[in-house]
C-alpha positions in Angstrom: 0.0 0.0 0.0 1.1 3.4 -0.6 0.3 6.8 0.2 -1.3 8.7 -2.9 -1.9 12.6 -3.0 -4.5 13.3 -6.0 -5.2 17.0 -7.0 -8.2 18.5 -8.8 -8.0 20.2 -12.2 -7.6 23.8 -10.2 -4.9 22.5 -7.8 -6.8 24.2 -4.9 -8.0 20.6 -3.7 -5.9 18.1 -2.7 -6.6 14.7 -1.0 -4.6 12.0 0.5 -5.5 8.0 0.8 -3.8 4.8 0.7 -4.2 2.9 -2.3 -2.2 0.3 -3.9 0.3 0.9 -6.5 -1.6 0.2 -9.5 -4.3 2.1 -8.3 -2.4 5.2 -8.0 -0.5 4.6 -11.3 -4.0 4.6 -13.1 -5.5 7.4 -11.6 -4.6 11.0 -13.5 -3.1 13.9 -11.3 -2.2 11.0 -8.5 1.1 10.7 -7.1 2.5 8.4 -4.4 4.2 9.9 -1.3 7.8 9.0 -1.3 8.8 6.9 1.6 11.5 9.3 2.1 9.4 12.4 3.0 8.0 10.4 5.8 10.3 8.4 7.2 12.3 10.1 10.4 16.0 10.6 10.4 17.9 8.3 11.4 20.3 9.1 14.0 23.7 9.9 13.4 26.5 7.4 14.1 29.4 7.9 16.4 31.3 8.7 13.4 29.0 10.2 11.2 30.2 9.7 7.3 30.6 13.0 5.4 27.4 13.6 3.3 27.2 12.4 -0.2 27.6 15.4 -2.7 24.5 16.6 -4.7 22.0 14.3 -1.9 20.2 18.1 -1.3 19.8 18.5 -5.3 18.5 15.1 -6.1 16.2 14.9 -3.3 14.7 18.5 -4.6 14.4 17.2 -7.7 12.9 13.8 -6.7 10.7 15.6 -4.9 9.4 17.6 -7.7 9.4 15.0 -10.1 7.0 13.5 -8.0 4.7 16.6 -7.8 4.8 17.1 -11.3 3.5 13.1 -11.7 0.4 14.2 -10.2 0.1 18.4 -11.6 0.8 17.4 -15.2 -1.2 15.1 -17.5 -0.6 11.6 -17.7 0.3 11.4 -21.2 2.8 14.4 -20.8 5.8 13.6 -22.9 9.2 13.0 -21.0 10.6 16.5 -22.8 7.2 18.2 -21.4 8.2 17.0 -18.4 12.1 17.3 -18.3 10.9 21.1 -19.6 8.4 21.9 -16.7 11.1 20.5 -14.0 13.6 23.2 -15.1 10.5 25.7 -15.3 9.3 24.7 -12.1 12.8 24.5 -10.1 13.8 28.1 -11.8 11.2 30.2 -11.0 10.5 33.5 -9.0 8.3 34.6 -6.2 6.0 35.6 -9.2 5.9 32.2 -10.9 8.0 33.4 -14.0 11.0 31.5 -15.3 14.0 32.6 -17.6 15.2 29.9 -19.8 18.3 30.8 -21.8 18.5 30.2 -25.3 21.6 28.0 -24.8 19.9 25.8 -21.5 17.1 25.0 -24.1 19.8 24.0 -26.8 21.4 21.8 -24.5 18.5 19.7 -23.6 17.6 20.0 -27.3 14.1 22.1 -26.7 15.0 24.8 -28.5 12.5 26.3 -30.9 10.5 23.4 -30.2 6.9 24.7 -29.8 5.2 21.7 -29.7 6.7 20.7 -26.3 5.4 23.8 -24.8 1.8 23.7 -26.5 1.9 20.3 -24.2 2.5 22.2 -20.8 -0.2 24.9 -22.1 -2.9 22.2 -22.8 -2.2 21.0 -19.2 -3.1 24.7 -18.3 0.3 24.9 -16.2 1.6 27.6 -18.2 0.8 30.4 -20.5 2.5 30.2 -24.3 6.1 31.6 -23.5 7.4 35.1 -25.4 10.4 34.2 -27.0 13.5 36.6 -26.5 16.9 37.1 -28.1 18.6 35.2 -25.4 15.9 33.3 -23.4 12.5 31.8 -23.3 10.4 33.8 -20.4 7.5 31.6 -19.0 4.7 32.1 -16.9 3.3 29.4 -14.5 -0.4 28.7 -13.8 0.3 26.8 -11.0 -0.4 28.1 -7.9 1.0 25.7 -5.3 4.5 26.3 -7.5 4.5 29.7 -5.7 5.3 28.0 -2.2 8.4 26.3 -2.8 11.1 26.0 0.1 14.5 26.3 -0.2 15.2 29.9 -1.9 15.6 30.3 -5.4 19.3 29.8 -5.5 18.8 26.2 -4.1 16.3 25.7 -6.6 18.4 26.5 -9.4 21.5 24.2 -8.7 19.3 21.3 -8.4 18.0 22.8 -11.8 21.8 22.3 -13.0 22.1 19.2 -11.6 18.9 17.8 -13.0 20.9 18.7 -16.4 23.3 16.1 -15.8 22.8 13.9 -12.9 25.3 12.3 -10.9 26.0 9.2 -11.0 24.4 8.9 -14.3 24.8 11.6 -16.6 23.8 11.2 -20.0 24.9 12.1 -23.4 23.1 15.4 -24.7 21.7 13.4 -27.8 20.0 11.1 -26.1 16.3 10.6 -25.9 13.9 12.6 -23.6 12.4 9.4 -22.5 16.0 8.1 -21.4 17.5 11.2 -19.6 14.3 11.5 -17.8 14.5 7.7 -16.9 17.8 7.9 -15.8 17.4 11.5 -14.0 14.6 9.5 -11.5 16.8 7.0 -11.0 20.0 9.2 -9.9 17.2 11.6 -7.6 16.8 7.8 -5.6 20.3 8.9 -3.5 19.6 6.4 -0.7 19.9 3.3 -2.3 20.0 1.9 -5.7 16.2 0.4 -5.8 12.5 1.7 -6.1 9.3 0.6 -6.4 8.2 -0.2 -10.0 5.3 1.7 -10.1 6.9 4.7 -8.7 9.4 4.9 -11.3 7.1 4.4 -13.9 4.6 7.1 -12.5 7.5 9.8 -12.3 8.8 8.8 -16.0 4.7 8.8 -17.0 5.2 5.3 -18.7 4.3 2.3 -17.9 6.1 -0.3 -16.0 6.6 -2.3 -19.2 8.1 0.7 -20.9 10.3 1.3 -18.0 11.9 -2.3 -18.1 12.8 -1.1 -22.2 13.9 2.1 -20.9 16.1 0.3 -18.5 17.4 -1.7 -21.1 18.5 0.9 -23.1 20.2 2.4 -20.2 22.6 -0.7 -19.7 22.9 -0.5 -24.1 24.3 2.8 -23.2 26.6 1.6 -20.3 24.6 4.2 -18.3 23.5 1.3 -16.3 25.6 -1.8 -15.5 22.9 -3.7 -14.8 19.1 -3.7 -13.8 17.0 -6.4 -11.8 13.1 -7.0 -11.4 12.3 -8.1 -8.0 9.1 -9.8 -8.5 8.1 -10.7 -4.8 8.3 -6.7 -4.0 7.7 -5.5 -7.1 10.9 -3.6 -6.7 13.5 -2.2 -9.2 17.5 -2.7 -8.2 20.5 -1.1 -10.6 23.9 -0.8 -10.7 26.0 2.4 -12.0 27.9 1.6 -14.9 31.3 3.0 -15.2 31.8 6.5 -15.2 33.8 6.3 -18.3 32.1 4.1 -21.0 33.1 3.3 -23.9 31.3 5.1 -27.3 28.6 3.2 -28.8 28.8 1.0 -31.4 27.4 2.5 -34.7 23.6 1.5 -35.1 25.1 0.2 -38.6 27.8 -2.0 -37.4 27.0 -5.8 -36.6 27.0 -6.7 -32.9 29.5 -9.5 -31.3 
Protein backbone atom coordinates (compact mmCIF):
# COMPACT_ATOMS: atom_id res chain seq x y z
CA UNK A 1 0.00 0.00 0.00
CA UNK A 2 1.08 3.44 -0.62
CA UNK A 3 0.26 6.83 0.16
CA UNK A 4 -1.28 8.67 -2.92
CA UNK A 5 -1.87 12.55 -3.00
CA UNK A 6 -4.52 13.33 -5.97
CA UNK A 7 -5.17 16.96 -7.00
CA UNK A 8 -8.22 18.53 -8.82
CA UNK A 9 -7.95 20.22 -12.18
CA UNK A 10 -7.63 23.84 -10.23
CA UNK A 11 -4.92 22.52 -7.80
CA UNK A 12 -6.81 24.19 -4.88
CA UNK A 13 -7.97 20.57 -3.72
CA UNK A 14 -5.86 18.06 -2.71
CA UNK A 15 -6.59 14.72 -0.99
CA UNK A 16 -4.59 12.02 0.47
CA UNK A 17 -5.47 8.01 0.76
CA UNK A 18 -3.79 4.84 0.67
CA UNK A 19 -4.17 2.85 -2.27
CA UNK A 20 -2.24 0.32 -3.93
CA UNK A 21 0.34 0.87 -6.53
CA UNK A 22 -1.58 0.25 -9.53
CA UNK A 23 -4.30 2.14 -8.33
CA UNK A 24 -2.37 5.23 -8.04
CA UNK A 25 -0.49 4.63 -11.33
CA UNK A 26 -4.02 4.56 -13.14
CA UNK A 27 -5.47 7.42 -11.64
CA UNK A 28 -4.58 11.04 -13.49
CA UNK A 29 -3.05 13.90 -11.27
CA UNK A 30 -2.19 11.02 -8.46
CA UNK A 31 1.14 10.74 -7.10
CA UNK A 32 2.51 8.36 -4.42
CA UNK A 33 4.17 9.86 -1.31
CA UNK A 34 7.82 9.01 -1.29
CA UNK A 35 8.79 6.94 1.58
CA UNK A 36 11.53 9.26 2.07
CA UNK A 37 9.42 12.39 3.05
CA UNK A 38 8.02 10.41 5.76
CA UNK A 39 10.31 8.36 7.24
CA UNK A 40 12.25 10.09 10.41
CA UNK A 41 15.99 10.64 10.42
CA UNK A 42 17.94 8.25 11.43
CA UNK A 43 20.28 9.13 14.05
CA UNK A 44 23.69 9.94 13.43
CA UNK A 45 26.46 7.40 14.11
CA UNK A 46 29.43 7.94 16.41
CA UNK A 47 31.34 8.71 13.37
CA UNK A 48 29.01 10.19 11.24
CA UNK A 49 30.25 9.67 7.34
CA UNK A 50 30.62 12.95 5.37
CA UNK A 51 27.42 13.60 3.26
CA UNK A 52 27.22 12.43 -0.23
CA UNK A 53 27.62 15.37 -2.73
CA UNK A 54 24.48 16.57 -4.68
CA UNK A 55 21.99 14.30 -1.87
CA UNK A 56 20.23 18.14 -1.31
CA UNK A 57 19.76 18.53 -5.32
CA UNK A 58 18.53 15.05 -6.07
CA UNK A 59 16.18 14.86 -3.28
CA UNK A 60 14.72 18.48 -4.56
CA UNK A 61 14.44 17.18 -7.68
CA UNK A 62 12.92 13.78 -6.66
CA UNK A 63 10.73 15.63 -4.93
CA UNK A 64 9.37 17.64 -7.65
CA UNK A 65 9.39 14.98 -10.10
CA UNK A 66 7.00 13.46 -8.02
CA UNK A 67 4.74 16.64 -7.75
CA UNK A 68 4.76 17.11 -11.33
CA UNK A 69 3.54 13.06 -11.71
CA UNK A 70 0.42 14.15 -10.22
CA UNK A 71 0.09 18.38 -11.58
CA UNK A 72 0.83 17.36 -15.17
CA UNK A 73 -1.21 15.10 -17.54
CA UNK A 74 -0.61 11.62 -17.70
CA UNK A 75 0.25 11.43 -21.22
CA UNK A 76 2.81 14.41 -20.81
CA UNK A 77 5.79 13.59 -22.89
CA UNK A 78 9.20 12.95 -21.00
CA UNK A 79 10.58 16.54 -22.83
CA UNK A 80 7.20 18.22 -21.39
CA UNK A 81 8.16 16.99 -18.44
CA UNK A 82 12.11 17.26 -18.31
CA UNK A 83 10.93 21.13 -19.61
CA UNK A 84 8.36 21.85 -16.66
CA UNK A 85 11.07 20.48 -14.04
CA UNK A 86 13.63 23.15 -15.05
CA UNK A 87 10.49 25.65 -15.33
CA UNK A 88 9.29 24.73 -12.12
CA UNK A 89 12.81 24.52 -10.05
CA UNK A 90 13.80 28.07 -11.79
CA UNK A 91 11.19 30.22 -11.02
CA UNK A 92 10.54 33.45 -9.02
CA UNK A 93 8.34 34.63 -6.19
CA UNK A 94 5.99 35.58 -9.16
CA UNK A 95 5.88 32.18 -10.88
CA UNK A 96 8.01 33.40 -14.01
CA UNK A 97 10.98 31.53 -15.34
CA UNK A 98 13.97 32.57 -17.65
CA UNK A 99 15.19 29.89 -19.77
CA UNK A 100 18.27 30.80 -21.84
CA UNK A 101 18.49 30.24 -25.30
CA UNK A 102 21.56 28.00 -24.77
CA UNK A 103 19.92 25.82 -21.48
CA UNK A 104 17.10 24.98 -24.10
CA UNK A 105 19.82 23.95 -26.81
CA UNK A 106 21.35 21.85 -24.53
CA UNK A 107 18.49 19.74 -23.58
CA UNK A 108 17.56 19.97 -27.31
CA UNK A 109 14.15 22.09 -26.71
CA UNK A 110 15.00 24.79 -28.50
CA UNK A 111 12.50 26.30 -30.86
CA UNK A 112 10.54 23.36 -30.18
CA UNK A 113 6.89 24.68 -29.79
CA UNK A 114 5.23 21.73 -29.70
CA UNK A 115 6.71 20.74 -26.35
CA UNK A 116 5.35 23.80 -24.78
CA UNK A 117 1.84 23.65 -26.48
CA UNK A 118 1.89 20.34 -24.15
CA UNK A 119 2.45 22.24 -20.81
CA UNK A 120 -0.25 24.92 -22.08
CA UNK A 121 -2.90 22.16 -22.84
CA UNK A 122 -2.17 20.96 -19.24
CA UNK A 123 -3.12 24.68 -18.32
CA UNK A 124 0.29 24.89 -16.15
CA UNK A 125 1.58 27.63 -18.16
CA UNK A 126 0.81 30.44 -20.52
CA UNK A 127 2.52 30.24 -24.31
CA UNK A 128 6.10 31.59 -23.51
CA UNK A 129 7.39 35.11 -25.42
CA UNK A 130 10.39 34.24 -27.03
CA UNK A 131 13.48 36.64 -26.50
CA UNK A 132 16.93 37.13 -28.05
CA UNK A 133 18.57 35.17 -25.35
CA UNK A 134 15.85 33.29 -23.39
CA UNK A 135 12.49 31.84 -23.33
CA UNK A 136 10.40 33.83 -20.40
CA UNK A 137 7.47 31.62 -18.98
CA UNK A 138 4.68 32.13 -16.88
CA UNK A 139 3.34 29.43 -14.46
CA UNK A 140 -0.41 28.72 -13.85
CA UNK A 141 0.33 26.76 -10.96
CA UNK A 142 -0.40 28.14 -7.89
CA UNK A 143 1.04 25.66 -5.27
CA UNK A 144 4.49 26.29 -7.47
CA UNK A 145 4.46 29.65 -5.67
CA UNK A 146 5.27 27.99 -2.21
CA UNK A 147 8.42 26.32 -2.79
CA UNK A 148 11.13 26.00 0.12
CA UNK A 149 14.49 26.30 -0.21
CA UNK A 150 15.20 29.86 -1.89
CA UNK A 151 15.58 30.30 -5.43
CA UNK A 152 19.26 29.83 -5.49
CA UNK A 153 18.84 26.23 -4.15
CA UNK A 154 16.31 25.65 -6.57
CA UNK A 155 18.45 26.55 -9.36
CA UNK A 156 21.51 24.21 -8.67
CA UNK A 157 19.28 21.31 -8.36
CA UNK A 158 17.98 22.78 -11.82
CA UNK A 159 21.79 22.29 -12.99
CA UNK A 160 22.07 19.19 -11.57
CA UNK A 161 18.93 17.82 -13.04
CA UNK A 162 20.87 18.70 -16.44
CA UNK A 163 23.28 16.11 -15.79
CA UNK A 164 22.77 13.95 -12.95
CA UNK A 165 25.29 12.30 -10.90
CA UNK A 166 25.98 9.21 -10.98
CA UNK A 167 24.42 8.88 -14.27
CA UNK A 168 24.78 11.60 -16.57
CA UNK A 169 23.82 11.25 -20.00
CA UNK A 170 24.91 12.08 -23.39
CA UNK A 171 23.08 15.38 -24.70
CA UNK A 172 21.71 13.45 -27.83
CA UNK A 173 20.02 11.13 -26.14
CA UNK A 174 16.28 10.58 -25.86
CA UNK A 175 13.90 12.56 -23.62
CA UNK A 176 12.39 9.41 -22.49
CA UNK A 177 16.04 8.12 -21.43
CA UNK A 178 17.49 11.17 -19.65
CA UNK A 179 14.28 11.47 -17.78
CA UNK A 180 14.52 7.72 -16.87
CA UNK A 181 17.80 7.90 -15.84
CA UNK A 182 17.36 11.47 -13.98
CA UNK A 183 14.56 9.55 -11.47
CA UNK A 184 16.82 6.98 -10.96
CA UNK A 185 19.99 9.21 -9.92
CA UNK A 186 17.25 11.62 -7.56
CA UNK A 187 16.77 7.82 -5.57
CA UNK A 188 20.34 8.86 -3.53
CA UNK A 189 19.58 6.37 -0.67
CA UNK A 190 19.95 3.30 -2.27
CA UNK A 191 20.04 1.92 -5.65
CA UNK A 192 16.18 0.45 -5.76
CA UNK A 193 12.51 1.69 -6.13
CA UNK A 194 9.26 0.57 -6.43
CA UNK A 195 8.20 -0.18 -10.03
CA UNK A 196 5.26 1.67 -10.05
CA UNK A 197 6.87 4.66 -8.71
CA UNK A 198 9.36 4.86 -11.30
CA UNK A 199 7.08 4.37 -13.90
CA UNK A 200 4.65 7.10 -12.55
CA UNK A 201 7.45 9.78 -12.25
CA UNK A 202 8.78 8.82 -15.97
CA UNK A 203 4.70 8.82 -17.03
CA UNK A 204 5.19 5.32 -18.68
CA UNK A 205 4.31 2.29 -17.88
CA UNK A 206 6.06 -0.28 -15.96
CA UNK A 207 6.59 -2.28 -19.22
CA UNK A 208 8.06 0.74 -20.87
CA UNK A 209 10.26 1.28 -17.99
CA UNK A 210 11.93 -2.34 -18.12
CA UNK A 211 12.82 -1.09 -22.20
CA UNK A 212 13.94 2.14 -20.88
CA UNK A 213 16.12 0.30 -18.54
CA UNK A 214 17.42 -1.74 -21.07
CA UNK A 215 18.54 0.94 -23.09
CA UNK A 216 20.25 2.37 -20.21
CA UNK A 217 22.59 -0.68 -19.71
CA UNK A 218 22.92 -0.55 -24.06
CA UNK A 219 24.27 2.78 -23.22
CA UNK A 220 26.59 1.63 -20.29
CA UNK A 221 24.59 4.23 -18.28
CA UNK A 222 23.54 1.32 -16.32
CA UNK A 223 25.63 -1.78 -15.55
CA UNK A 224 22.87 -3.67 -14.77
CA UNK A 225 19.05 -3.75 -13.85
CA UNK A 226 16.95 -6.39 -11.81
CA UNK A 227 13.14 -7.02 -11.41
CA UNK A 228 12.30 -8.11 -8.01
CA UNK A 229 9.07 -9.83 -8.48
CA UNK A 230 8.12 -10.66 -4.78
CA UNK A 231 8.27 -6.70 -3.98
CA UNK A 232 7.68 -5.49 -7.14
CA UNK A 233 10.91 -3.55 -6.69
CA UNK A 234 13.46 -2.23 -9.17
CA UNK A 235 17.48 -2.66 -8.24
CA UNK A 236 20.49 -1.09 -10.64
CA UNK A 237 23.90 -0.77 -10.67
CA UNK A 238 26.02 2.44 -11.95
CA UNK A 239 27.91 1.58 -14.93
CA UNK A 240 31.32 3.03 -15.21
CA UNK A 241 31.80 6.54 -15.24
CA UNK A 242 33.83 6.30 -18.31
CA UNK A 243 32.15 4.10 -21.03
CA UNK A 244 33.06 3.30 -23.92
CA UNK A 245 31.31 5.14 -27.29
CA UNK A 246 28.61 3.23 -28.81
CA UNK A 247 28.83 1.03 -31.38
CA UNK A 248 27.38 2.52 -34.72
CA UNK A 249 23.62 1.51 -35.10
CA UNK A 250 25.10 0.15 -38.59
CA UNK A 251 27.76 -2.00 -37.40
CA UNK A 252 26.99 -5.80 -36.62
CA UNK A 253 26.96 -6.68 -32.94
CA UNK A 254 29.51 -9.49 -31.32
Amino acid sequence: MLLALTRDRSGRIWRLADACGACAAATSRTAAVPDTLLAPRRPAASAPAAPRQFDDESRRVREMLTYLASALGCITSPAARLLALQCALRTDAGGCARLPAGLLRSMRMHRRAEVWQELVVDGWLDLPVTRAAFMHVRLLDEAILDQAPGRSARRRAAHWALQPSPLPMPPAAASAERLTALVLASHTDAPSADLAVVARLCGHSPQQTGELLDRLVARRILAAWHHQSDTDEVHWKPGPRHSLPLRPASSPLP
